[in-house]
C-alpha positions as CSV (number, residue, x, y, z in Angstrom):
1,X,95.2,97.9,129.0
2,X,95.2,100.2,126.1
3,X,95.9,98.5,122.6
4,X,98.9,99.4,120.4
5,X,97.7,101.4,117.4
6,X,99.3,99.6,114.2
7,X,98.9,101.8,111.1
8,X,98.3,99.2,107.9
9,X,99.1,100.8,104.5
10,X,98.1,99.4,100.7
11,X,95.5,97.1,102.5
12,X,93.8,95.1,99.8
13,X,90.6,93.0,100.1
14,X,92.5,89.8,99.8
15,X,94.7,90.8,102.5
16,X,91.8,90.9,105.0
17,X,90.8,87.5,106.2
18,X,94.3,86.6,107.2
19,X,95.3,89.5,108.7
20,X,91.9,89.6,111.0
21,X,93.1,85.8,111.4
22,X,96.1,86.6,112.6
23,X,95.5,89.0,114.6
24,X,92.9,87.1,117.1
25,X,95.7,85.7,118.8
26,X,97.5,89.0,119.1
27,X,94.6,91.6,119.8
28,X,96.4,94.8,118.1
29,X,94.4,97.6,117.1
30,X,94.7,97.5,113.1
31,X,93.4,100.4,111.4
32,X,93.2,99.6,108.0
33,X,94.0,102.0,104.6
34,X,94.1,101.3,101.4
35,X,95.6,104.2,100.6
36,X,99.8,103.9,99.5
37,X,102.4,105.0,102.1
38,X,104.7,107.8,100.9
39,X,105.2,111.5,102.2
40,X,101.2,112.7,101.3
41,X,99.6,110.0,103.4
42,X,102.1,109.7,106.7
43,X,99.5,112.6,108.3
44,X,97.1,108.8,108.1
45,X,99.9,107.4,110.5
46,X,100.4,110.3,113.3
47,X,100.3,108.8,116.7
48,X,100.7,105.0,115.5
49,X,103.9,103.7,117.2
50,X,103.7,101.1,114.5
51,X,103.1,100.8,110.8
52,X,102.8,98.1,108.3
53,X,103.4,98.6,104.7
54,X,103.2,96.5,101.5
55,X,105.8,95.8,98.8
56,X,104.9,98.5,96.7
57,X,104.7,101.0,99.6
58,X,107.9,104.1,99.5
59,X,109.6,104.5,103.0
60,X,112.6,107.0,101.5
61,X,113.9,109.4,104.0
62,X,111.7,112.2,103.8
63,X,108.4,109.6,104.2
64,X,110.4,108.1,107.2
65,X,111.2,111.6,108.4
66,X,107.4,112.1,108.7
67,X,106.6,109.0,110.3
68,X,109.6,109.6,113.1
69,X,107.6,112.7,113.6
70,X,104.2,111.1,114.0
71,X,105.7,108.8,116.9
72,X,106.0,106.0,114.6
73,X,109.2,103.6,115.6
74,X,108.7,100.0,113.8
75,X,107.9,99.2,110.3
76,X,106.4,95.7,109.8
77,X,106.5,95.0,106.3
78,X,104.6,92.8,104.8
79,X,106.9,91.5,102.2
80,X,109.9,89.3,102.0
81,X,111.9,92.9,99.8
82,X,113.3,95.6,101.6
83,X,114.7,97.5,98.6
84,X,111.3,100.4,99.2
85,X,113.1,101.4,102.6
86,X,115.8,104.0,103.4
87,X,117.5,101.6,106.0
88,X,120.1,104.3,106.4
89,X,117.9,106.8,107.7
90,X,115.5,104.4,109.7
91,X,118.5,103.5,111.6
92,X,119.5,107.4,111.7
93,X,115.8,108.1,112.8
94,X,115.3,105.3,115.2
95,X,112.7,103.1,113.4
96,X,113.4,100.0,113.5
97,X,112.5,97.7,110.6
98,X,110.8,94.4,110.5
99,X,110.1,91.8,107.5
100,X,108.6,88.4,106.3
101,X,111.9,86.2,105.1
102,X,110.3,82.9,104.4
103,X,106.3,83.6,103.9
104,X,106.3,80.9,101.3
105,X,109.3,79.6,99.4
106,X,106.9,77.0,97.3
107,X,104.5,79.9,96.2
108,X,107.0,81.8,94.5
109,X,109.4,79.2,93.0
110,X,106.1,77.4,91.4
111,X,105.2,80.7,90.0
112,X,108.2,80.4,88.4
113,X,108.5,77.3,87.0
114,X,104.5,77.7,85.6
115,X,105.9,81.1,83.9
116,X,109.0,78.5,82.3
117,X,106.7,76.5,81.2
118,X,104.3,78.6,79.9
119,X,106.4,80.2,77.8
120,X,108.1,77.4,76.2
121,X,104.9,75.5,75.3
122,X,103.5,79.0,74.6
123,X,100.7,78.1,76.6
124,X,99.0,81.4,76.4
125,X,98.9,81.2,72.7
126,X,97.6,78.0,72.9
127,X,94.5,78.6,75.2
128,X,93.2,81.4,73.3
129,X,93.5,79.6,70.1
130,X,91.6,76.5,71.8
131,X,88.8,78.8,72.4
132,X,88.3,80.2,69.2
133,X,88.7,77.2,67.2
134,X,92.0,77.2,65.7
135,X,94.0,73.9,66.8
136,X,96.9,74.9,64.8
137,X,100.0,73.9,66.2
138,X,101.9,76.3,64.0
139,X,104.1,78.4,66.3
140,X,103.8,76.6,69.5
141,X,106.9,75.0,69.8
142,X,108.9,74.5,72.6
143,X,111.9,72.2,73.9
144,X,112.6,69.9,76.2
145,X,113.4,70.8,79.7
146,X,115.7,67.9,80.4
147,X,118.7,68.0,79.3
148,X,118.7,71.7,79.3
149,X,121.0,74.1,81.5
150,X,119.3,76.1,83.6
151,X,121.3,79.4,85.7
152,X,120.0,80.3,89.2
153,X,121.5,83.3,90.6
154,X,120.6,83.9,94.3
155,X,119.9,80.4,96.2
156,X,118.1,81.8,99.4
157,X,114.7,79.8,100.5
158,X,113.6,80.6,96.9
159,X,115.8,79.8,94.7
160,X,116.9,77.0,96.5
161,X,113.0,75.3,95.9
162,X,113.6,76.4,92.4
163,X,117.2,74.9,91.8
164,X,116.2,72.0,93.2
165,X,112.8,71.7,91.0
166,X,114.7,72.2,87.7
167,X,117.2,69.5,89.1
168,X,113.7,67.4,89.4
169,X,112.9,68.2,85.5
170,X,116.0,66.8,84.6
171,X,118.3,70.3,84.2
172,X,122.1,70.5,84.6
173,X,121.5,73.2,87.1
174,X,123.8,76.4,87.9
175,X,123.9,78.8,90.3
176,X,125.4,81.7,91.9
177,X,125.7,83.3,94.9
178,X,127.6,85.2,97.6
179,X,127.0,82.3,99.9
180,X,126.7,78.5,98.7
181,X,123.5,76.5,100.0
182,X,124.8,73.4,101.4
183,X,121.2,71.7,100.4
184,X,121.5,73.1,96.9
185,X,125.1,71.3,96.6
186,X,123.5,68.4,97.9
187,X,121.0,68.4,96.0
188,X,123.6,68.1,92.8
189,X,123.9,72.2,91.9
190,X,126.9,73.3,90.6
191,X,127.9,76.8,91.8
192,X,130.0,78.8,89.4
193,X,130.9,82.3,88.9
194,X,128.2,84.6,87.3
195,X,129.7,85.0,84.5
196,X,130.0,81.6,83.6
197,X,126.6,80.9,84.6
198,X,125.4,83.7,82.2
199,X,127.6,81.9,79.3
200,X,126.5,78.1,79.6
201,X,122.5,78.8,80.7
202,X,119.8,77.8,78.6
203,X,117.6,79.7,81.0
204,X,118.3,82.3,84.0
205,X,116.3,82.9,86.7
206,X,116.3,85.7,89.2
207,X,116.1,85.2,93.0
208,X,118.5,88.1,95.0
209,X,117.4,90.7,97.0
210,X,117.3,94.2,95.7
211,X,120.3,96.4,96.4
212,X,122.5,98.8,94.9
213,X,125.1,96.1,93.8
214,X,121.9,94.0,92.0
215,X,120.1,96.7,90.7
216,X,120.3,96.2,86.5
217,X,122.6,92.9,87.6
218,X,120.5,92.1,84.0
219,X,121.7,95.1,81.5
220,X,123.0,95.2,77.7
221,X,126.8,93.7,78.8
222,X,125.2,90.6,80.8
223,X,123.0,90.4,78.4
224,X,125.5,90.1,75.7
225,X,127.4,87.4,77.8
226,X,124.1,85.0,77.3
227,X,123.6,82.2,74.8
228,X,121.3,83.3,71.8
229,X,117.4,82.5,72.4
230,X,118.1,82.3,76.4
231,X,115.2,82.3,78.7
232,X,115.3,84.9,81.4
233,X,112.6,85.1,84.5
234,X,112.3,87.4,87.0
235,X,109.9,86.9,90.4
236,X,112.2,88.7,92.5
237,X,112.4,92.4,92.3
238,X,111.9,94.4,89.1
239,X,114.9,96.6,88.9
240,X,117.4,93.8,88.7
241,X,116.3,94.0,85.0
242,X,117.2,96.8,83.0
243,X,114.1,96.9,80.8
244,X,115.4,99.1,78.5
245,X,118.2,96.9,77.4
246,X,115.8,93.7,77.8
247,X,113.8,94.9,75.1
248,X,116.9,96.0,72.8
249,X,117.8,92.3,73.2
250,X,114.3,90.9,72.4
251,X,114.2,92.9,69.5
252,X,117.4,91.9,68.1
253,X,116.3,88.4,68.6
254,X,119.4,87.7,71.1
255,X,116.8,87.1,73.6
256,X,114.3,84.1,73.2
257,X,111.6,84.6,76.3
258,X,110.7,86.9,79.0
259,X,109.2,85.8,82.1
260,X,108.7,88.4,84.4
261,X,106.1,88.7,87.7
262,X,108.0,91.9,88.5
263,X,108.7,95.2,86.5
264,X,111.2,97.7,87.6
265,X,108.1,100.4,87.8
266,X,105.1,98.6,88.9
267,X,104.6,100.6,91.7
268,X,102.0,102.4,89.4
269,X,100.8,100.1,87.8
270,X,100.6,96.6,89.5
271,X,97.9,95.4,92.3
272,X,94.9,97.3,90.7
273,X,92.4,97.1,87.8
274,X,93.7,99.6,85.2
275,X,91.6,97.4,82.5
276,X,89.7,100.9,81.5
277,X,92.5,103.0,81.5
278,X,95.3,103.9,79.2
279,X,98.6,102.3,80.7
280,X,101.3,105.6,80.1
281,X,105.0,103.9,80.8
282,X,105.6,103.3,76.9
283,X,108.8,101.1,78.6
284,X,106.0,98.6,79.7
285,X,103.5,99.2,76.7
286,X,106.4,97.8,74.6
287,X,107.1,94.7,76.5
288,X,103.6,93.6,76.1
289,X,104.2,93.8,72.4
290,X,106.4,90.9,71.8
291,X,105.1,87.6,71.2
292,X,107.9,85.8,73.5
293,X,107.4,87.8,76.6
294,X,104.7,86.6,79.2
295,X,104.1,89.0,82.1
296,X,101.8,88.5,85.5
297,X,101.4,90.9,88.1
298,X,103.5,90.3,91.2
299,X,101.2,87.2,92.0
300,X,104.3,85.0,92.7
301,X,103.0,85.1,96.4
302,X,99.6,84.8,95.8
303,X,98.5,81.2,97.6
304,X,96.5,80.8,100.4
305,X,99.6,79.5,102.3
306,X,101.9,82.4,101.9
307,X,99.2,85.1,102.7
308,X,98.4,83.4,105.8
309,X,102.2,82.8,107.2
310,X,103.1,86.6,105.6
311,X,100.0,87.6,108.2
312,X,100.9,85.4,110.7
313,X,104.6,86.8,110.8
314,X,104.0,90.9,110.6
315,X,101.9,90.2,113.9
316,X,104.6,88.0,115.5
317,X,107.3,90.7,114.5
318,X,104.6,93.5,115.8
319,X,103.9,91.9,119.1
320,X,107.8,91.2,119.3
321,X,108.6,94.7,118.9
322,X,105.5,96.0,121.1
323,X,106.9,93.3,124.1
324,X,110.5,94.0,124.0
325,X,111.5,90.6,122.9
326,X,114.0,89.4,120.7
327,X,113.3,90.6,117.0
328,X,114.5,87.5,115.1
329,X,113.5,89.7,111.7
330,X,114.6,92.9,111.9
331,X,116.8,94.4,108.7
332,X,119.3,96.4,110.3
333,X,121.9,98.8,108.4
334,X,124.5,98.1,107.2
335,X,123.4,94.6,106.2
336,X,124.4,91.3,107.3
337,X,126.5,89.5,104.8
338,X,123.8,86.8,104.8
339,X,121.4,89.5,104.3
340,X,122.6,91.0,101.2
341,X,123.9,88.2,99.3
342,X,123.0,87.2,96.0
C-alpha cells in the first residue's frame, strides 16, 4: 500500500522528535521543509494530497489556489489559530481545513502569568543587575497581585486556566466573552460586558481567536476606556493589538506594562535568529524601547507537553482525513458560533 505524501511547511528542529514520534503509529510519508508556505513555495507541495503548515505559515487565496492545483485537499495546521487561512476560499476550492484546539491549555496560560509577573517585579531588570553587581532595588517595584482586578477576555481552554490561576493568586477576576464557561463561573468569575471589564481591570489579558470582529479589539478608544497604569498581555494573536496606538498609550504614560508573546507582524521576524541582523519594522524597534514592555517570541507553546500532543493531533487529524472518518477538528466556513467567540 502506497503511503500518503504529507507536505510539512516551516519545520523547525525542535519540531522534529515529536513529529517522527507521532508519526510511528501513523506511518505517513512526511517530507519535511523548512522553508515558509505562501504562493513561491506551493511548487514544494505539487502532488501532496496533504499539507501541514505552522502558525506563521500564509494560506490566502491565491496560495490555496496553488495548492488546489497541485492536488492538495487537507491542511493540517499545526497551531491552535486559524486567522493565516482564507477559510472562504478553502471551502470554495475544496480543501478542507484541519487544526490543534487544545494542544496545551497549561503551556500558554503559565506563559502568561510568568510574563505578569515578570513585569511587575521587573524581573528582567532585576537579573541583569544581579549579574553585574548592582543590588539596587531602586525601580523594581511592583504591587500585589491579590487584591487586584484582573480582565480576561476570551474564556476558551486558555483563558479559562488563566481566569482560574489569577482567581488562585487572590484577583477579583473578570471576563468576557460570547459564550460563558460554566467552570469559569464556578470557579467565582464574574462575566461582564467588555466595556466594563476594560473600565474596572487592573490588568487585561488576551485569549480570542483572531478574526475580523477581534482584529485591533485593543486600539486608541479601548484603550482610553482603561484605568491609568493598566497591565495589558497578549499570548494570543498579534493583531488583536493595535501597536501603533499601544505605543501612543505607553508613551503618554496611560499605559503601565506590556506583555506581549505575539506581535501583529511577526511573521518576519519571530521563530529565527536575527541576533546579527538589523530588525527593519521601526513599529517593533520602538516597542523594545520602553522600559515597561517585556516581549518573548511566540514561546507561549513551547513545553515538551504541548509539542508532543500538537504532533500527536495533526497526525490524528491527517490519518482522519486520509481514512474517511469523522473530522472532529475541522474549521469549516462560516464559523461555528462556538468557534468564533471571544
Amino acid at each position: 500500500m502506497t503511503q500518503v505524501k504529507v507536505a510539512v511547511f516551516s519545520t523547525h528542529p525542535f519540531e522534529l522528535p515529536f513529529l517522527e514520534g507521532a508519526n510511528r503509529k501513523q506511518g505517513y510519508d512526511l517530507q519535511l521543509f523548512e522553508v515558509k508556505l505562501g504562493v513561491a513555495t506551493t511548487r514544494l507541495a505539487e502532488g501532496f494530497p496533504i499539507v501541514s503548515a505552522f502558525v506563521n505559515d500564509s494560506m490566502d487565496r491565491p496560495t490555496l489556489e496553488q495548492l488546489a492545483k497541485g492536488g492538495t485537499r487537507c491542511l493540517a495546521l499545526r497551531s491552535a489559530g486559524f486567522n493565516h487561512v482564507d477559510l472562504e476560499a478553502a471551502a470554495k476550492l475544496g480543501i478542507t481545513v484541519l487544526r490543534v484546539p487544545a494542544y496545551s491549555p497549561h503551556a500558554v496560560a503559565e506563559h502568561t502569568l510568568a510574563l505578569i509577573l515578570a513585569l511587575n517585579r521587573r524581573i528582567y531588570k532585576a537579573y541583569n543587575r544581579v549579574r553585574e553587581g548592582n543590588f539596587s532595588l531602586e525601580g523594581l517595584m511592583g504591587f500585589d497581585l491579590a487584591g487586584t482586578t484582573a480582565g480576561v477576555i476570551g474564556t476558551g481552554k486558555i483563558g479559562a486556566v488563566v481566569a482560574k490561576l489569577l482567581r488562585a493568586f487572590g484577583c477579583r477576576t473578570l471576563a468576557y466573552d460570547l459564550v460563558p464557561n460554566s467552570e469559569c463561573q464556578s470557579a467565582g468569575v464574574e462575566y461582564v460586558g467588555l466595556e466594563q471589564l476594560l473600565n474596572a481591570s487592573d490588568l487585561i489579558s488576551l485569549h480570542c481567536p483572531l478574526t475580523k470582529d477581534t482584529r485591533h479589539l485593543i486600539n486608541e478608544k479601548s484603550l482610553g476606556m482603561m484605568k491609568k497604569g493598566v497591565m495589558l498581555i497578549n499570548t494570543s494573536r498579534g493583531a488583536l493589538v493595535d501597536t501603533v496606538s499601544v505605543i501612543g498609550s505607553l508613551k503618554s504614560g496611560h499605559l503601565g506594562y506590556l506583555g506581549l508573546d505575539v506581535y501583529e507582524e511577526e511573521g518576519d521576524i519571530f521563530f529565527e535568529d536575527r541576533s546579527d541582523r538589523i530588525v527593519t519594522d521601526d513599529v517593533f524597534s520602538r516597542l523594545l524601547t520602553f522600559p515597561n514592555v517585556l516581549i518573548t517570541g511566540h514561546q507561549g507553546f513551547f513545553t515538551s507537553n504541548a509539542l508532543t500532543k500538537i504532533s500527536e493531533t495533526t497526525l490524528e487529524n491527517i490519518d482522519a482525513f486520509a481514512k474517511g472518518r469523522k473530522l472532529e477538528n475541522q474549521v469549516t466556513f462560516p464559523l461555528s458560533p462556538r468557534t468564533k467567540a471571544i
